[in-house]
SETORDREN-527703 format. One record per residue: residue in three letters; z, x negated, y negated of N, C-alpha, C in turn. Coordinates in Angstrom, 3 decimals, padded with zeros to 6 digits. Atoms other than C-alpha are relative to their C-alpha. Example, Ala and Ser with C-alpha at 12.3 -4.5 7.8 and 13.67 -1.06 7.14 Angstrom:
// residues 2
rest|nc3|nc1|nc2|cac3|cac1|cac2|cc3|cc1|cc2
ALA|000.000|-000.890|001.190|007.800|-012.300|004.500|000.000|-000.900|-001.200 $
SER|-000.060|000.820|001.190|007.140|-013.670|001.060|000.730|000.770|-001.090 $
// end
This chain:
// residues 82
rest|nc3|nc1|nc2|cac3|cac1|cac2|cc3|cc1|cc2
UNK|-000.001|001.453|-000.127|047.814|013.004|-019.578|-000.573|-000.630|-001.250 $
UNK|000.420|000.495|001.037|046.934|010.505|-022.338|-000.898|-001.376|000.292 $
UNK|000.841|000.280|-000.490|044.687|008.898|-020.311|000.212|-001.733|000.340 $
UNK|-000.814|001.601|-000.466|046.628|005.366|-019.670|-000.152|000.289|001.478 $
UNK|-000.497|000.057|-001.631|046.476|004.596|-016.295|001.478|-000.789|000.359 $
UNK|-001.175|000.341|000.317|049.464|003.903|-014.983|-000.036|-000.970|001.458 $
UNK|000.367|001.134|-001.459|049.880|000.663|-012.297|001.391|-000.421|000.500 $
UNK|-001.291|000.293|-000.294|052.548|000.070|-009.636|000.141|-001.540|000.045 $
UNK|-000.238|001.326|000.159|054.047|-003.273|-010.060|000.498|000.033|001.827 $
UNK|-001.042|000.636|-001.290|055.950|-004.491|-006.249|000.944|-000.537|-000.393 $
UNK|-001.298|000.560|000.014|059.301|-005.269|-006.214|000.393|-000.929|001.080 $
UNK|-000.768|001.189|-000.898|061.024|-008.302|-004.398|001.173|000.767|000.343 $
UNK|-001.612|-000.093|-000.067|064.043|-007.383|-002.787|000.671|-000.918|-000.550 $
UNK|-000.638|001.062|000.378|066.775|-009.274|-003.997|000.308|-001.399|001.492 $
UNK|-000.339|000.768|-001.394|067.417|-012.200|-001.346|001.687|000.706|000.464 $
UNK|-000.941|-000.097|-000.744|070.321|-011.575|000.963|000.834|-000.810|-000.093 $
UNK|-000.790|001.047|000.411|073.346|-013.221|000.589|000.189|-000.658|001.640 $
UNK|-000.149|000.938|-001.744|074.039|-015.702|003.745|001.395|000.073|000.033 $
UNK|-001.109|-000.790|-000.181|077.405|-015.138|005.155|000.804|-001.731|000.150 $
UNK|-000.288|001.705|-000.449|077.580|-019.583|005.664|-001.482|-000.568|-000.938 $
UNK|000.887|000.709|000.307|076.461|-022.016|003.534|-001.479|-000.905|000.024 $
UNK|000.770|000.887|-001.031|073.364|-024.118|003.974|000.992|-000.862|000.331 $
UNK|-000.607|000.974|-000.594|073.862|-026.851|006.054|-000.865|-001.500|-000.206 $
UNK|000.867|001.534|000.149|072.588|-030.557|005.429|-001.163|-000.264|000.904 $
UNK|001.320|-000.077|-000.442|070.539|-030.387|008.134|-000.645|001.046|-000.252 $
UNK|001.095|-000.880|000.361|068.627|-027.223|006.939|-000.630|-000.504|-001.140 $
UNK|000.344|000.423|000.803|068.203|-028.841|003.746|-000.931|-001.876|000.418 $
UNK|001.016|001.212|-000.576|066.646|-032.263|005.428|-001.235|000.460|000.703 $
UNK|000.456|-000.897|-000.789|065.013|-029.631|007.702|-001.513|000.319|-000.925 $
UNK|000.798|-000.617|001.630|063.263|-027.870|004.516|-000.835|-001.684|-001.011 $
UNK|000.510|001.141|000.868|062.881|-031.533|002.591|-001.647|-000.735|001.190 $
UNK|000.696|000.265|-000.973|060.602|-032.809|005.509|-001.466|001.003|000.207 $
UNK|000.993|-000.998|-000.230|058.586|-029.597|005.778|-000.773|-000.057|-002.052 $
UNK|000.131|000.096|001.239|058.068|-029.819|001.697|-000.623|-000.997|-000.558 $
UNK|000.726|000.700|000.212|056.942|-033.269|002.135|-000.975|-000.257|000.641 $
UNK|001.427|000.148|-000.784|054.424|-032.869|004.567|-001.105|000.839|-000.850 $
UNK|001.715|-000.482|000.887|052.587|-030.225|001.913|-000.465|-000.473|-001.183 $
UNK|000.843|001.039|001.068|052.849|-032.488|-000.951|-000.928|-001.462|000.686 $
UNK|000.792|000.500|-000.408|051.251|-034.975|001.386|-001.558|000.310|000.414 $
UNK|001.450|-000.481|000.075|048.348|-032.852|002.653|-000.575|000.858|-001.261 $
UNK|000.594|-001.023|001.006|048.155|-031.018|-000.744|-001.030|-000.627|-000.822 $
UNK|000.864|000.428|001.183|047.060|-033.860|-002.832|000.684|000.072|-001.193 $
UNK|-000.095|-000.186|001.512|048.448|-032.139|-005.859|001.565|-000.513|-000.434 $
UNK|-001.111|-000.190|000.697|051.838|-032.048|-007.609|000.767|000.984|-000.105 $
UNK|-000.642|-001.411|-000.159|052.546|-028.691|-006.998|001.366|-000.119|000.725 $
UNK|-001.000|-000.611|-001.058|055.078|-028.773|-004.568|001.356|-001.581|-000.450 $
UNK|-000.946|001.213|000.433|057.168|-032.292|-006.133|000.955|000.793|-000.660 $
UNK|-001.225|-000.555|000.376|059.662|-029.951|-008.120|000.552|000.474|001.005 $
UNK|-000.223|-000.630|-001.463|060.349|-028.227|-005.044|000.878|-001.391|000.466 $
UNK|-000.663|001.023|-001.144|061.130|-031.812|-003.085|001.146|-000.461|-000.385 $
UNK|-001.308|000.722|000.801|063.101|-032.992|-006.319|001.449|001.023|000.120 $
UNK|-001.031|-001.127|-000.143|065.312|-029.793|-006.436|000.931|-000.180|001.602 $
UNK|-000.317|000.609|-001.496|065.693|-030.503|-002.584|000.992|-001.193|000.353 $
UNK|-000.723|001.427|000.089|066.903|-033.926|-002.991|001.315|000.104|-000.373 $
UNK|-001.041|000.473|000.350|069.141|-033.270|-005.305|001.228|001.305|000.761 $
UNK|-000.558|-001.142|-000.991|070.435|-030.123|-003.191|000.687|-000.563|000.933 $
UNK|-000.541|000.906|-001.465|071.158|-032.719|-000.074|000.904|-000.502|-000.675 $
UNK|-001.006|000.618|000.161|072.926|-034.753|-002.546|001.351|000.168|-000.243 $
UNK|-000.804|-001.596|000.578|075.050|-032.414|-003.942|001.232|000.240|001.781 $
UNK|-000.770|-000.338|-001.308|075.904|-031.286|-000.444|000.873|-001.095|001.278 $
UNK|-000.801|001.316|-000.459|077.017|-034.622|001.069|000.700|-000.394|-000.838 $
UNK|-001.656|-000.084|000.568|079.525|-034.950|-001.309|000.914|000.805|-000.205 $
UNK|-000.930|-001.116|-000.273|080.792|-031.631|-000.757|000.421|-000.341|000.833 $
UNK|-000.889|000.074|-000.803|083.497|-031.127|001.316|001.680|-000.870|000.063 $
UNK|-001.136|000.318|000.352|087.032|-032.701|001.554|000.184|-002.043|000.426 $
UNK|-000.061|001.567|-000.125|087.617|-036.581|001.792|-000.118|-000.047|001.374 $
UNK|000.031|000.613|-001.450|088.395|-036.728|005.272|-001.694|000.158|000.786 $
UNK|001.185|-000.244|-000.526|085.159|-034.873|006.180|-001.273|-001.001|-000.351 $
UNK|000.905|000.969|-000.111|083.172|-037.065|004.286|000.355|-001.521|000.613 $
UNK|-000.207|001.319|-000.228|084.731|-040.199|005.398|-000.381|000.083|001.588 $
UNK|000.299|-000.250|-001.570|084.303|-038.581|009.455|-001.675|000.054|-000.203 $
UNK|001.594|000.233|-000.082|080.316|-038.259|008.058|-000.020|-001.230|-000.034 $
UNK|000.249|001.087|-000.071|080.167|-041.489|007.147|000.142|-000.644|000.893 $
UNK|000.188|001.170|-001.215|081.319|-043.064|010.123|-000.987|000.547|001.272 $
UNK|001.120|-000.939|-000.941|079.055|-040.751|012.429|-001.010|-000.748|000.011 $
UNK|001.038|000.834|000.654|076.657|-042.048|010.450|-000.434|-001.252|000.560 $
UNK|-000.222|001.770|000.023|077.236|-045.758|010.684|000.172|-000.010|001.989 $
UNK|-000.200|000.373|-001.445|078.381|-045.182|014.557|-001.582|000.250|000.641 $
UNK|001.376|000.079|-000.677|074.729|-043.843|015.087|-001.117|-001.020|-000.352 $
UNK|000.624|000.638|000.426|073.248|-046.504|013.155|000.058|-001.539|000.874 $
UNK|-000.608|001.314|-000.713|074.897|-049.327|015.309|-000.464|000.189|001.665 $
UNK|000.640|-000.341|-001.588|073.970|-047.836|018.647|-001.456|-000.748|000.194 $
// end
């Protein structure tokens, strides 16, 4: 031996691939839970996180094909009128 010690690092698995996209509500789901720990945190830590988030939701509500978003939108608007 040459007298190095030698140290195991841990490996991450790689994540798993999901077999279905997120879904808008997991991502509102997640945004909600993200802003309750920048609220009790205090710090700043966790604001890239919410921004990435944000723009993740936004992203994802304009995915999809015209009709679908035009059937969100009125969902939308029909639950807003109730």
């Amino acid at each position: 031996m040459t007298g190095r010690s030698t140290s195991v690092v841990p490996v991450r698995p790689a994540a798993l691939p999901r077999p279905e996209p997120v879904t808008v509500a997991e991502i509102e789901e997640a945004i909600v839970v993200v802003a309750l720990a920048v609220s009790r945190d205090g710090t700043d830590a966790y604001l890239p996180i919410l921004d990435r988030l944000e723009a993740e939701l936004a992203q994802a509500k304009r995915a999809g094909s015209p009709r679908e978003r035009a059937e969100r939108l009125l969902r939308a608007l029909t639950v807003e009128v109730r």
